[in-house]
Biotite code that builds the C-alpha atoms (Angstrom):
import biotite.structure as struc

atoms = struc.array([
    struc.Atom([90.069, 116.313, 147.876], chain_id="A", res_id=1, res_name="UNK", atom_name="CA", element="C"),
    struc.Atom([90.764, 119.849, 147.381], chain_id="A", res_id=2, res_name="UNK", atom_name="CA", element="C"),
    struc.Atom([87.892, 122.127, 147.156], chain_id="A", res_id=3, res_name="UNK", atom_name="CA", element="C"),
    struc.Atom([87.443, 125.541, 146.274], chain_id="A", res_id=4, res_name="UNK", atom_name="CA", element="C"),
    struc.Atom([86.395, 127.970, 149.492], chain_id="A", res_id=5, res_name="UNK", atom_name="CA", element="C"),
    struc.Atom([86.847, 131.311, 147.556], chain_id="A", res_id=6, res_name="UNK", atom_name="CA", element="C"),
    struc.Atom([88.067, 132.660, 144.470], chain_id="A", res_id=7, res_name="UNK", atom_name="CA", element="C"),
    struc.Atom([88.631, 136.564, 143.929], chain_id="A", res_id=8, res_name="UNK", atom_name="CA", element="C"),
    struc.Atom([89.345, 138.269, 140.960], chain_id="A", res_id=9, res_name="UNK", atom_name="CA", element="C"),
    struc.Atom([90.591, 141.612, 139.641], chain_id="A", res_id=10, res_name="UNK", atom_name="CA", element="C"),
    struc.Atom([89.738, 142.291, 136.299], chain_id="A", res_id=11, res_name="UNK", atom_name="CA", element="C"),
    struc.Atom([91.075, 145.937, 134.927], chain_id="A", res_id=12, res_name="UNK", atom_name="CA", element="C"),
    struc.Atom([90.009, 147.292, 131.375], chain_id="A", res_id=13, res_name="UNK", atom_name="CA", element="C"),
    struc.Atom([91.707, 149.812, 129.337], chain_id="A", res_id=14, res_name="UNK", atom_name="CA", element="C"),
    struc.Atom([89.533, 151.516, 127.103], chain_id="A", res_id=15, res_name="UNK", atom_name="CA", element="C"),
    struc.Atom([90.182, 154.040, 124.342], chain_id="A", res_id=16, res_name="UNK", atom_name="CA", element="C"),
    struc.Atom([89.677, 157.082, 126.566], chain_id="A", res_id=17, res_name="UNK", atom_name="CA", element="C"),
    struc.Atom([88.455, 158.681, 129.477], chain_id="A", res_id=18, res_name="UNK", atom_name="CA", element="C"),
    struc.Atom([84.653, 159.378, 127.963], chain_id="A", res_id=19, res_name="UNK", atom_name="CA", element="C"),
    struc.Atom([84.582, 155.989, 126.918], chain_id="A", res_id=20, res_name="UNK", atom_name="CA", element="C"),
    struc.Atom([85.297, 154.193, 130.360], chain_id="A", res_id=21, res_name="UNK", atom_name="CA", element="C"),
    struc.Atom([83.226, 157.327, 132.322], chain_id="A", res_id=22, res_name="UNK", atom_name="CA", element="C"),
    struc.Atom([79.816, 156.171, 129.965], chain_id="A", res_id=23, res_name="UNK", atom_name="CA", element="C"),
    struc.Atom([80.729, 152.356, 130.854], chain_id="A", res_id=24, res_name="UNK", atom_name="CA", element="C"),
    struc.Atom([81.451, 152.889, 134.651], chain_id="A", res_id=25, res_name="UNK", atom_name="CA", element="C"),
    struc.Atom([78.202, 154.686, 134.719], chain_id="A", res_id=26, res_name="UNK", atom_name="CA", element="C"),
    struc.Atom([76.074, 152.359, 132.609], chain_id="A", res_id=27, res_name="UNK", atom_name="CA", element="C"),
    struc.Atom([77.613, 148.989, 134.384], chain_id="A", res_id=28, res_name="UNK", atom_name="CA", element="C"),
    struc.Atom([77.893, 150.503, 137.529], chain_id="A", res_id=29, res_name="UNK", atom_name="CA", element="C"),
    struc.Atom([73.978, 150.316, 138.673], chain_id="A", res_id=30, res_name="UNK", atom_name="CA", element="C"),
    struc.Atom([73.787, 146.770, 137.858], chain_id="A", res_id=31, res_name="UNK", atom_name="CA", element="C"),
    struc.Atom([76.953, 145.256, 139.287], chain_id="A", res_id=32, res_name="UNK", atom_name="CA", element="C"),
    struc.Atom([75.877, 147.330, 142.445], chain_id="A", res_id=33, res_name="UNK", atom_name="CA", element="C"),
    struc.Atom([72.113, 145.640, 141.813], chain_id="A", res_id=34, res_name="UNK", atom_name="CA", element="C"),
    struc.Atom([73.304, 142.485, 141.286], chain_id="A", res_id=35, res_name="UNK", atom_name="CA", element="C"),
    struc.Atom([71.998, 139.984, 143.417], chain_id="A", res_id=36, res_name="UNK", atom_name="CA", element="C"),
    struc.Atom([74.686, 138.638, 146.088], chain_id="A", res_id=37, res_name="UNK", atom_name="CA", element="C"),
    struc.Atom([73.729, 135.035, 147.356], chain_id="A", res_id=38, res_name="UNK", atom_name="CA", element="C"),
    struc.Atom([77.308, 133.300, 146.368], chain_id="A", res_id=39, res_name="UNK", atom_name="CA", element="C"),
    struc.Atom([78.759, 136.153, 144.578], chain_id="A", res_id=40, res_name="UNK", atom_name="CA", element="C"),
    struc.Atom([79.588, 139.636, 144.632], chain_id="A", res_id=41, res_name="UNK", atom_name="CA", element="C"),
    struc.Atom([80.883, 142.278, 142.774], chain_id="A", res_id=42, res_name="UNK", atom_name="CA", element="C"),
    struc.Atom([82.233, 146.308, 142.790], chain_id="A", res_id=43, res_name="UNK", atom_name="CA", element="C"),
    struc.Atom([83.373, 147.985, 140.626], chain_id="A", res_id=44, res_name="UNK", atom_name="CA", element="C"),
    struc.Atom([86.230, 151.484, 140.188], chain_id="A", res_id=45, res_name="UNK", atom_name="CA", element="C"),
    struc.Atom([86.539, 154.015, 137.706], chain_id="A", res_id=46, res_name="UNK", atom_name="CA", element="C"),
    struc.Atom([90.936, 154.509, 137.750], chain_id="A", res_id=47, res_name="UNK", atom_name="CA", element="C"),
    struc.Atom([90.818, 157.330, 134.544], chain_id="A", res_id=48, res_name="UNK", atom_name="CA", element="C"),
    struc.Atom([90.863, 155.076, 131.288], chain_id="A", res_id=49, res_name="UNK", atom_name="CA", element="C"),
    struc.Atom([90.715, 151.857, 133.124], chain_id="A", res_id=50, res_name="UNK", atom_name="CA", element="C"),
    struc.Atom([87.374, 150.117, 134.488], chain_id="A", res_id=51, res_name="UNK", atom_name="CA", element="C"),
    struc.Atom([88.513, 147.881, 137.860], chain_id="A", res_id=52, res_name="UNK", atom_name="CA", element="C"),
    struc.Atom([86.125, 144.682, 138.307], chain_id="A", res_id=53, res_name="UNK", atom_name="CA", element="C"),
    struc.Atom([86.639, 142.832, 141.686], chain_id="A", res_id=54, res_name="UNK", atom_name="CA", element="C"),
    struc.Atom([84.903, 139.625, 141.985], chain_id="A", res_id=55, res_name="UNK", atom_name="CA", element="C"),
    struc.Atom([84.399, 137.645, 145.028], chain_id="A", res_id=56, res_name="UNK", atom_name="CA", element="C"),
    struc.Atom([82.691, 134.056, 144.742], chain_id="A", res_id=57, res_name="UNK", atom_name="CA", element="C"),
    struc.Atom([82.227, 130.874, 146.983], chain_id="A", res_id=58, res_name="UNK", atom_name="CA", element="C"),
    struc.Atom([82.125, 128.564, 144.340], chain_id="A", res_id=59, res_name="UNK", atom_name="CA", element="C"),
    struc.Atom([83.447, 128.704, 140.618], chain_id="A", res_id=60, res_name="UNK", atom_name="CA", element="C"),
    struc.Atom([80.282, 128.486, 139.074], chain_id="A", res_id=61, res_name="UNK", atom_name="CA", element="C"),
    struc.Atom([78.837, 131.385, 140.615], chain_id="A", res_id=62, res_name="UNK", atom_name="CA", element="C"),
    struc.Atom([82.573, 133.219, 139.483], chain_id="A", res_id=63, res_name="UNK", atom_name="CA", element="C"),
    struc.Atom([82.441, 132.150, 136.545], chain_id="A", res_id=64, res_name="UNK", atom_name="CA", element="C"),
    struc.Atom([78.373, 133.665, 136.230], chain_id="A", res_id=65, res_name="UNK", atom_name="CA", element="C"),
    struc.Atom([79.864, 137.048, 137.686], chain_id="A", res_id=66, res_name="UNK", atom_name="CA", element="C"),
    struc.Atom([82.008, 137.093, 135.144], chain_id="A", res_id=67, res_name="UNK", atom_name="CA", element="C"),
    struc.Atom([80.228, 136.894, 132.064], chain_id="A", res_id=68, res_name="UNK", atom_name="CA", element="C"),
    struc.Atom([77.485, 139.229, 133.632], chain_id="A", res_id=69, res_name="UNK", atom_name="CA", element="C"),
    struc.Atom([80.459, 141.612, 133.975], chain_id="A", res_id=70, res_name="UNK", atom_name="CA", element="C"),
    struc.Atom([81.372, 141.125, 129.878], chain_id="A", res_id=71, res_name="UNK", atom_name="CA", element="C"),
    struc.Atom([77.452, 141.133, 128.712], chain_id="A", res_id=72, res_name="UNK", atom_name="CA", element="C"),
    struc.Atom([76.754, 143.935, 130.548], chain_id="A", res_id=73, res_name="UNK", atom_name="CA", element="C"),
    struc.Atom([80.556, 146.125, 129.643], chain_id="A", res_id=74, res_name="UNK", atom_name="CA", element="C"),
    struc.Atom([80.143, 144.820, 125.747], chain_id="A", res_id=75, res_name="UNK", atom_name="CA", element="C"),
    struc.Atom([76.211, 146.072, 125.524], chain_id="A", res_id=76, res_name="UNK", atom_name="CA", element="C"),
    struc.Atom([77.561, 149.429, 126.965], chain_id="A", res_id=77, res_name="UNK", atom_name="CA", element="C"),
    struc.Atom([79.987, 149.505, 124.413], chain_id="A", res_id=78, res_name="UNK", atom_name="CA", element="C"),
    struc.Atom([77.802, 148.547, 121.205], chain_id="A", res_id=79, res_name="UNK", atom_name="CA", element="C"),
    struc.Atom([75.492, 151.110, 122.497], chain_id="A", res_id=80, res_name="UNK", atom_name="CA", element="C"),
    struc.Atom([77.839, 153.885, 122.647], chain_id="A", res_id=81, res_name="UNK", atom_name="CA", element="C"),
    struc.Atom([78.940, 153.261, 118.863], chain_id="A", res_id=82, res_name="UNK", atom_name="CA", element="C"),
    struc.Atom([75.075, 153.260, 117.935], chain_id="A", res_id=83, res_name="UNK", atom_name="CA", element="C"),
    struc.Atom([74.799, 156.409, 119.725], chain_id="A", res_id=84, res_name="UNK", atom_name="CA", element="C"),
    struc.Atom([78.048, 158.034, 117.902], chain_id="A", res_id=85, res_name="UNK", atom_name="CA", element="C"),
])
């Protein structure tokens, strides 16, 4: 039986400009860095436009949690920022 023993992700984002991504990073940032860390755990880089998401996880369940943390937590920044505009 093969089982999973790690999975580890990259996950880069290109966003319309430097601003953009700098009120993101900063935003997402504190709770990626927060984030509790049992099975999973997360960092995350500010590369100009882009937004870098690593993602380590023993199992896939607790990957695919980190993930859509991640998203919830990118996608709120983002719908904020246009209120904000």
């Amino acid at each position: 039986m093969n089982c999973v023993k790690t999975i580890n992700s990259e996950i880069c984002i290109d966003l319309d400009d430097i601003n953009q991504a700098k009120v993101v990073y900063d935003s997402v940032s504190l709770e990626i860095n927060t984030a509790p860390d049992y099975r999973s755990s997360m960092d995350i880089e500010l590369n100009g436009k882009k937004i870098i998401i690593n993602i380590h996880a023993n199992d896939s369940t607790s990957f695919r949690a980190s993930i859509n943390s991640a998203i919830k937590w990118i996608n709120l920044s983002l719908e904020i920022n246009k209120l904000i505009k």
